[in-house]
C-alpha positions in Angstrom: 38.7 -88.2 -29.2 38.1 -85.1 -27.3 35.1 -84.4 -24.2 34.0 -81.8 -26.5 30.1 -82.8 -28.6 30.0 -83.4 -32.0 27.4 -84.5 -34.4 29.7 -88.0 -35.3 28.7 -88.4 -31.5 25.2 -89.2 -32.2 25.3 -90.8 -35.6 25.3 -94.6 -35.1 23.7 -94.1 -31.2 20.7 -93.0 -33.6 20.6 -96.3 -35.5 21.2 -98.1 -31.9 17.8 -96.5 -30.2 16.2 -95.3 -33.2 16.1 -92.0 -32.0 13.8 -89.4 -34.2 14.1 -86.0 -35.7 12.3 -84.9 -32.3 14.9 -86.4 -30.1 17.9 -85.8 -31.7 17.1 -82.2 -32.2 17.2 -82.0 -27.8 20.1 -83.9 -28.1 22.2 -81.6 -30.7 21.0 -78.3 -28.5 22.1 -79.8 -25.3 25.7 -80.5 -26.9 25.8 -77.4 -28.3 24.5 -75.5 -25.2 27.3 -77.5 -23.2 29.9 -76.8 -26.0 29.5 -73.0 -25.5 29.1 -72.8 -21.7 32.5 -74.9 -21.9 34.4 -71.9 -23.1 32.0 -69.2 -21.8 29.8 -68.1 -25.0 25.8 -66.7 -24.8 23.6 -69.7 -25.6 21.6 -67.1 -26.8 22.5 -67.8 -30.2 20.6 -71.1 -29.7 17.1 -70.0 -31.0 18.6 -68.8 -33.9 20.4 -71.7 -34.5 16.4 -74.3 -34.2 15.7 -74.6 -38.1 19.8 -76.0 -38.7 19.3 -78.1 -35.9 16.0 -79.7 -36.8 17.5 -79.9 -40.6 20.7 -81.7 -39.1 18.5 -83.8 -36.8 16.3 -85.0 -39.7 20.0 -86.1 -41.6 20.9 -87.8 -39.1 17.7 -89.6 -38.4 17.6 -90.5 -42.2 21.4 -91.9 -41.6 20.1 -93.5 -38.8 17.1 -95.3 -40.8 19.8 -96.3 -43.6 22.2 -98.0 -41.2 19.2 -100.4 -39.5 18.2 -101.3 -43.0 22.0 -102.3 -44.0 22.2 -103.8 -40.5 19.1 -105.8 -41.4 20.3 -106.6 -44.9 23.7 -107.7 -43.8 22.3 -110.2 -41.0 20.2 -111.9 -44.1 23.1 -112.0 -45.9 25.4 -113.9 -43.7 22.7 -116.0 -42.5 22.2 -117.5 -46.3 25.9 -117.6 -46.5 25.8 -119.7 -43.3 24.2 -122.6 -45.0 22.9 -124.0 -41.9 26.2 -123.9 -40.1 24.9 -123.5 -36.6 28.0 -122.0 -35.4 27.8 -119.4 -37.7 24.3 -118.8 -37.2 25.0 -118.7 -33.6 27.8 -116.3 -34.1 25.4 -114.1 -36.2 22.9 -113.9 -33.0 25.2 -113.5 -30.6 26.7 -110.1 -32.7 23.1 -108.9 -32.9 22.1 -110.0 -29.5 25.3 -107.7 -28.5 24.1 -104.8 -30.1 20.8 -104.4 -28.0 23.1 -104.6 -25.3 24.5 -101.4 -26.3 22.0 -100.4 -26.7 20.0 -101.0 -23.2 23.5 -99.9 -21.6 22.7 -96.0 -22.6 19.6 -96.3 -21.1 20.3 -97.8 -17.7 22.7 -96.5 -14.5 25.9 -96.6 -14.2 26.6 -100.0 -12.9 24.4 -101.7 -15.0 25.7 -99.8 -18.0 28.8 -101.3 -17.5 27.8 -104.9 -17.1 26.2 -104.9 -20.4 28.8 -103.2 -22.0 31.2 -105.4 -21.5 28.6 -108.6 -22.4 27.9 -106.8 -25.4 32.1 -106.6 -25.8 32.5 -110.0 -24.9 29.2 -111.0 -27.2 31.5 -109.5 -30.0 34.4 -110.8 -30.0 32.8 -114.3 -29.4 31.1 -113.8 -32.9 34.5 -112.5 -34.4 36.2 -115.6 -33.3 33.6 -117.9 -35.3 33.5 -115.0 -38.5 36.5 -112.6 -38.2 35.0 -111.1 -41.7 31.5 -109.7 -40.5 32.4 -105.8 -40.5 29.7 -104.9 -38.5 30.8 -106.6 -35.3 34.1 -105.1 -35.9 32.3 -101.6 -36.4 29.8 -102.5 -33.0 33.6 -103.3 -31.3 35.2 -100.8 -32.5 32.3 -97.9 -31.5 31.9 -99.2 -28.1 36.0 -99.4 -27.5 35.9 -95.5 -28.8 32.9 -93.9 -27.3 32.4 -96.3 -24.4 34.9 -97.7 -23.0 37.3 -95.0 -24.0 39.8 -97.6 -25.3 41.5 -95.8 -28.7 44.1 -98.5 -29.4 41.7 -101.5 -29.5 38.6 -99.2 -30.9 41.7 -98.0 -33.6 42.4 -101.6 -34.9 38.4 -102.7 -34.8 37.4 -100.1 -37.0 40.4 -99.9 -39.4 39.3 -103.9 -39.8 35.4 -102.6 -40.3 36.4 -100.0 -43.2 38.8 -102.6 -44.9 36.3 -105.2 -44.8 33.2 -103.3 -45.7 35.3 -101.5 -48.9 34.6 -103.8 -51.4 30.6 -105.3 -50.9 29.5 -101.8 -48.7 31.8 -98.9 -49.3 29.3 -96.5 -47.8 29.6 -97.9 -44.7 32.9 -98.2 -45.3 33.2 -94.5 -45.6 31.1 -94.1 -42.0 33.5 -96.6 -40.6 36.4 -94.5 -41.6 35.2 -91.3 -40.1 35.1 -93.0 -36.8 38.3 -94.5 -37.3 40.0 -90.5 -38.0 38.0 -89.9 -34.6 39.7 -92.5 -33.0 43.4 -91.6 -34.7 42.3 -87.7 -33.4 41.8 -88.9 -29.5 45.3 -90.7 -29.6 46.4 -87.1 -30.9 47.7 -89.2 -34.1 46.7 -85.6 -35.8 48.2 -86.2 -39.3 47.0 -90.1 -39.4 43.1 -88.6 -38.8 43.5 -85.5 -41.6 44.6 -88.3 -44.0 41.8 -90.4 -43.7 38.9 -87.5 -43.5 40.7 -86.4 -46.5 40.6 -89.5 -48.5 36.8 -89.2 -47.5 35.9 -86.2 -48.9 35.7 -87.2 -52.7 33.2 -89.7 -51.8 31.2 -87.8 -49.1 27.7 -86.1 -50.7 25.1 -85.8 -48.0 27.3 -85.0 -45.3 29.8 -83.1 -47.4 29.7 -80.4 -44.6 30.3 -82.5 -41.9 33.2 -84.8 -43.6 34.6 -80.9 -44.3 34.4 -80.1 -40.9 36.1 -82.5 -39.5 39.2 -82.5 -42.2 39.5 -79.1 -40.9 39.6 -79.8 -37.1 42.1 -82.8 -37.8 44.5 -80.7 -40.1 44.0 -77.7 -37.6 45.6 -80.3 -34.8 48.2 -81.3 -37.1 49.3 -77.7 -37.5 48.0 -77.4 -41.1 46.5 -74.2 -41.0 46.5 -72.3 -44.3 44.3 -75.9 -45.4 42.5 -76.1 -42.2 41.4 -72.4 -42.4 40.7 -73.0 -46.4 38.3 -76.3 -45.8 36.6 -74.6 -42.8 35.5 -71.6 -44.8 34.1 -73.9 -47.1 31.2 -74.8 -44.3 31.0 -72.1 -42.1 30.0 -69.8 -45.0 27.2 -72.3 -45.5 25.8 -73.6 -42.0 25.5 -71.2 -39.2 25.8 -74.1 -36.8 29.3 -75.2 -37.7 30.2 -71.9 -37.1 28.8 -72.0 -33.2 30.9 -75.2 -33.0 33.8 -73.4 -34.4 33.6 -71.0 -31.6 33.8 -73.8 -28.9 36.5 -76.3 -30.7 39.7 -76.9 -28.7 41.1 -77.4 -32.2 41.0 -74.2 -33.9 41.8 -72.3 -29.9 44.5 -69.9 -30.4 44.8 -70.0 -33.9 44.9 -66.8 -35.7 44.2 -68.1 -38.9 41.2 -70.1 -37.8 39.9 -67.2 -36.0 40.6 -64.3 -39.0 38.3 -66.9 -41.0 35.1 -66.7 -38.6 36.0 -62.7 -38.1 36.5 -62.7 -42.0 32.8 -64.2 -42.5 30.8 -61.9 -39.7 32.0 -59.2 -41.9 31.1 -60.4 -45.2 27.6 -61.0 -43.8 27.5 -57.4 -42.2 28.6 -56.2 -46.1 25.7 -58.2 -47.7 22.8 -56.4 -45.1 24.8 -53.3 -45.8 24.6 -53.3 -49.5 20.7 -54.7 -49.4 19.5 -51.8 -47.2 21.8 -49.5 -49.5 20.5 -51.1 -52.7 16.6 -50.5 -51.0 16.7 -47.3 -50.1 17.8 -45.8 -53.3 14.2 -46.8 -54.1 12.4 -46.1 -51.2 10.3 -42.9 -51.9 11.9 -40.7 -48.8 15.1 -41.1 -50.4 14.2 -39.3 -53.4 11.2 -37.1 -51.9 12.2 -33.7 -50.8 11.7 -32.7 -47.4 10.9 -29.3 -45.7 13.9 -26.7 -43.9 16.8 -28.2 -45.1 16.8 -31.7 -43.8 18.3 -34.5 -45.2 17.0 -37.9 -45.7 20.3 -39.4 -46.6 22.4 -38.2 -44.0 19.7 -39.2 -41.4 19.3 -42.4 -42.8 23.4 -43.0 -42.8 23.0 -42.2 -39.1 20.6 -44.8 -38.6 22.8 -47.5 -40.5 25.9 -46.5 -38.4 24.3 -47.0 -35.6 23.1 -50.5 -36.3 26.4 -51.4 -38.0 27.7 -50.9 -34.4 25.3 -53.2 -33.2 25.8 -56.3 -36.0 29.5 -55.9 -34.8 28.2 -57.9 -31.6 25.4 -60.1 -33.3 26.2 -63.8 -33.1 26.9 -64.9 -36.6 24.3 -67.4 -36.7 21.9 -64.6 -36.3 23.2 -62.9 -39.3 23.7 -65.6 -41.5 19.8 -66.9 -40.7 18.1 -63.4 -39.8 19.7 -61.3 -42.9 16.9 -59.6 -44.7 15.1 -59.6 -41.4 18.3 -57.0 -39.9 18.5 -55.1 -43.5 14.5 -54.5 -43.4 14.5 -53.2 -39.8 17.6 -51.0 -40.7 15.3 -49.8 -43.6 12.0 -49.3 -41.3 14.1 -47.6 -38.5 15.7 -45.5 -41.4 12.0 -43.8 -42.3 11.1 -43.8 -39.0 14.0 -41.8 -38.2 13.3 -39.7 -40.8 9.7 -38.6 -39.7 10.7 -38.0 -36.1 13.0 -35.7 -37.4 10.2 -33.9 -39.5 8.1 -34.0 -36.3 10.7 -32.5 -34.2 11.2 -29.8 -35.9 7.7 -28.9 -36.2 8.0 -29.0 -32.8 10.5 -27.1 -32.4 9.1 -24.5 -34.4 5.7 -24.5 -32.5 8.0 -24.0 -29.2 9.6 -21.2 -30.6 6.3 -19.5 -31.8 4.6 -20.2 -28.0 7.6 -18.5 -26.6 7.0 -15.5 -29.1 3.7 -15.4 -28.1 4.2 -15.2 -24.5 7.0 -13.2 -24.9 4.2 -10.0 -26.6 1.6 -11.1 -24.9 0.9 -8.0 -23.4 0.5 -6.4 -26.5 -2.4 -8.5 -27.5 -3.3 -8.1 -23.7 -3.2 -4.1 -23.7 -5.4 -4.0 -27.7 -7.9 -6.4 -25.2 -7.9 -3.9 -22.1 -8.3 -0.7 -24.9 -11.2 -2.0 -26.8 -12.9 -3.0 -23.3 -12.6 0.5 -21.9 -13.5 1.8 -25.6 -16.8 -0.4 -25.0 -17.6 0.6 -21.3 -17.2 4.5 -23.2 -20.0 3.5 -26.3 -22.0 2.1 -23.8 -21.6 5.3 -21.5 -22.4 7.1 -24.9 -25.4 5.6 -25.6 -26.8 5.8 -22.0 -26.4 9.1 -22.0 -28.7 9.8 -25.5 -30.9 7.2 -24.2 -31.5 9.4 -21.1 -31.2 12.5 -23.1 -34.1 11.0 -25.5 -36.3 10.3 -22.4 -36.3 13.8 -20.8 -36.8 15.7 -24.4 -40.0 13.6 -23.9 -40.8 14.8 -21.0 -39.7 18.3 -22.1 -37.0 18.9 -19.9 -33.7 17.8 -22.3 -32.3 21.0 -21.9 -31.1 19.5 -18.4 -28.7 16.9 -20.4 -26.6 19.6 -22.8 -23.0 18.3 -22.7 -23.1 17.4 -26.6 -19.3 18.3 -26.9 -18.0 16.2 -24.1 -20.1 13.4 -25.2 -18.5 14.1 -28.4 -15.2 14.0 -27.1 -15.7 10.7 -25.5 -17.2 9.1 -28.6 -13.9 10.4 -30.1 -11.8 9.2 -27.6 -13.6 5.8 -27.4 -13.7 5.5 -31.7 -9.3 5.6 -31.1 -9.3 3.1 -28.3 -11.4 0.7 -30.1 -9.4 1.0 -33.4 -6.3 1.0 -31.2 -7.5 -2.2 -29.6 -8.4 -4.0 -32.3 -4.6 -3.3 -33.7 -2.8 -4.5 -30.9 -5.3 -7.4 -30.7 -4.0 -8.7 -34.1 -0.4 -7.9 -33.4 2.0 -11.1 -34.6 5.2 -10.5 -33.5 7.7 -10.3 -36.0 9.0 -13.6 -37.7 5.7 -15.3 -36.4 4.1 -15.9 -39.1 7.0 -18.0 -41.1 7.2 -20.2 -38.1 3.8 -21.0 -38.0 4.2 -21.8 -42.0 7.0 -24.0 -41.3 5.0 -25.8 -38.6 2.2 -25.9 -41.0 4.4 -27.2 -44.0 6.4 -29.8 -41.9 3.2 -31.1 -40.2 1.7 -32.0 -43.6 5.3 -33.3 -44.6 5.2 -35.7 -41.9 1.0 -37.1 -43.0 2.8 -37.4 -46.2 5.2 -39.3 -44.7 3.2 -41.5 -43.0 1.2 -42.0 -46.0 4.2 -43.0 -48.2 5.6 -45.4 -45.7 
């Protein structure tokens, strides 16, 4: 049995304290957040990772649950078959007296830890000396021996004598006895002993298929079965995001190439399922098909958009893609029209820039057709001063003074070409103007369409 956290860790401490889905759910994150610092990984794959965790915590809490009724049923059962037999009964009490022992021991310090474990170990063994037959205090033995007390010989032979004994009247917890007992084979590096019995498990495992799974492939990993390691582990990692985390941190599959062209193999079949569902979506999105104003394309912008995301799945834990995939394939697909209008609005801004410096560039056209048809006023205005004067003196009989008809004439002339002049220059576009400001114009509607459409 190795330091590092697995779920067979918690299974029967859950039946011992009758932890909830609550509890266990803290409990699975902080071995799985210990797990990953252990060999240097992001824990921030951990939020990702909450709705597995809660689902695992609820199976194990519903494990937990079966094994305090079985524990309850199997006390009533040896108590009738005691038939009054004090000894027996006495046996029977001390086994279950032992296990709240265990119990309190995981809740108190150290030192006092260790004086009820080994009451509880004595307890035990006292009750296996009256009834060497009742499996559970051989399971209770053997689970404190293996997690405990860190004794793998003694917690070997205690559960090898549960699973036998429990075959025939309880084979499910025969089964549960057995997976501890390939734990216990596995810490005394006794690889090929621990594959054989997780394998004969697996026909009978339904529930925790996945788990059962798991740890076949970690034991046949050890034993340097990797072609069938590698084989079993795809089996769950392409199904729980979770067991793929604890892939990344187990000491069992560290080095191995096969192992590792497994998890690598799976991070790109999920990159391959958001590439083909934002591929399948756009073909129907309307910008794919719609068609969009000086020359730009939709589909090479929107290829853009997925290459650049592609680069960034590469470094996605694979829990997030396996839990978050139509999430990542609809922001690929939002980002893809998105980039699309900014490029329609770019351009129309590019064009109005282009017009603006056109403009300023012959401004003083328009700036000379403004000066001309000022000085063409100032020379009406001069005109008609002078008739207006003119007109007042022939009233007072003296308009013979004012008799410059011709040079009035003249001016009026001179100020009748300014003012048309003006007025020209005035309305000057330079050349080319006009189809940028129609381009602005068409791509600005483009991009309300755009909008509208998206």
């Amino acid at each position: 049995m190795s330091d590092v956290f697995h779920r067979l860790n918690l299974e029967y401490l859950a039946s011992l304290q009758g932890l909830q889905p609550p509890a266990l759910s803290d409990l699975l994150e902080t071995g799985i957040r210990s797990n990953l610092q252990r060999v240097g990984e992001s824990e921030a794959v951990l939020p990702g990772l909450r709705h597995q965790v809660e689902w695992m915590a609820a199976l194990i809490a519903r494990q937990g649950a079966w094994l305090q009724q079985d524990k309850e049923r199997q006390r009533k059962q040896l108590l009738s078959n005691s038939h009054g037999d004090f000894i027996l009964y006495r046996a029977g009490m001390s086994v279950d007296f032992a296990g709240k022992k265990l119990s309190e021991a995981l809740r108190v310090s150290a030192n006092d830890a260790q004086q009820r474990v080994a009451l509880a170990v004595q307890m035990l063994k006292d009750g296996l000396q009256v009834n060497p037959h009742n499996y559970r205090a051989h399971f209770e033995l053997g689970w404190a021996y293996l997690f405990m007390l860190k004794q793998l010989p003694e917690a070997t032979f205690h559960l090898e004598a549960a699973a036998q004994q429990a075959q025939a009247s309880d084979p499910l917890f025969a089964r549960f006895a057995r997976r501890h007992l390939a734990d216990a084979w596995h810490g005394q590096q006794q690889f090929s002993k621990a594959a054989e019995i997780a394998l004969s498990i697996l026909p009978e495992a339904a529930t925790d298929a996945l788990e059962v799974r798991y740890e076949l492939s970690r034991y046949l990993s050890a034993a340097g079965e990797m072609p069938l390691a590698a084989q079993h582990l795809a089996q769950v990692v392409g199904r729980s995001a979770i067991h793929y985390v604890q892939a990344q941190a187990e000491p069992d599959f560290a080095g191995q190439g096969e192992i590792q062209t497994v998890l690598e193999d799976l991070r790109s079949i999920r990159v391959q399922r958001i590439q083909h569902y934002v591929h399948a979506n756009w073909q129907q999105d309307a910008l794919a098909t719609l068609p969009l104003p000086d020359q730009i394309d939709s589909g090479e912008l929107f290829n853009q958009v997925v290459d650049q995301h592609e680069r960034v799945m590469t470094h996605l834990p694979y829990a997030t893609l396996s839990q978050r995939e139509k999430q990542i394939g609809d922001r690929i697909l939002n980002a893809s029209r998105q980039r699309v209008i900014r490029e329609v609005r770019l351009r129309s801004r590019h064009y109005e820039q282009v017009a603006e410096k056109e403009r300023q560039r012959w401004s003083w056209v328009n700036q000379t057709g403004g000066a001309l048809v000022h000085l063409s006023t100032i020379l009406l205005l001069a005109s008609l001063m002078f008739y207006l004067l003119r007109f007042a003196l022939d009233l007072l009989g003296v308009g013979n003074l004012l008799n410059a008809d011709t040079l009035v004439g003249n001016i009026l002339g001179s100020m009748l070409l300014l003012g048309i002049t003006g007025v020209t220059l005035l309305q000057f576009v330079p050349w080319g103007m006009k189809k940028l400001l129609l381009k602005q114009l068409e791509l600005d509607n483009t991009v309300s369409v755009l909008k509208s459409s998206s």
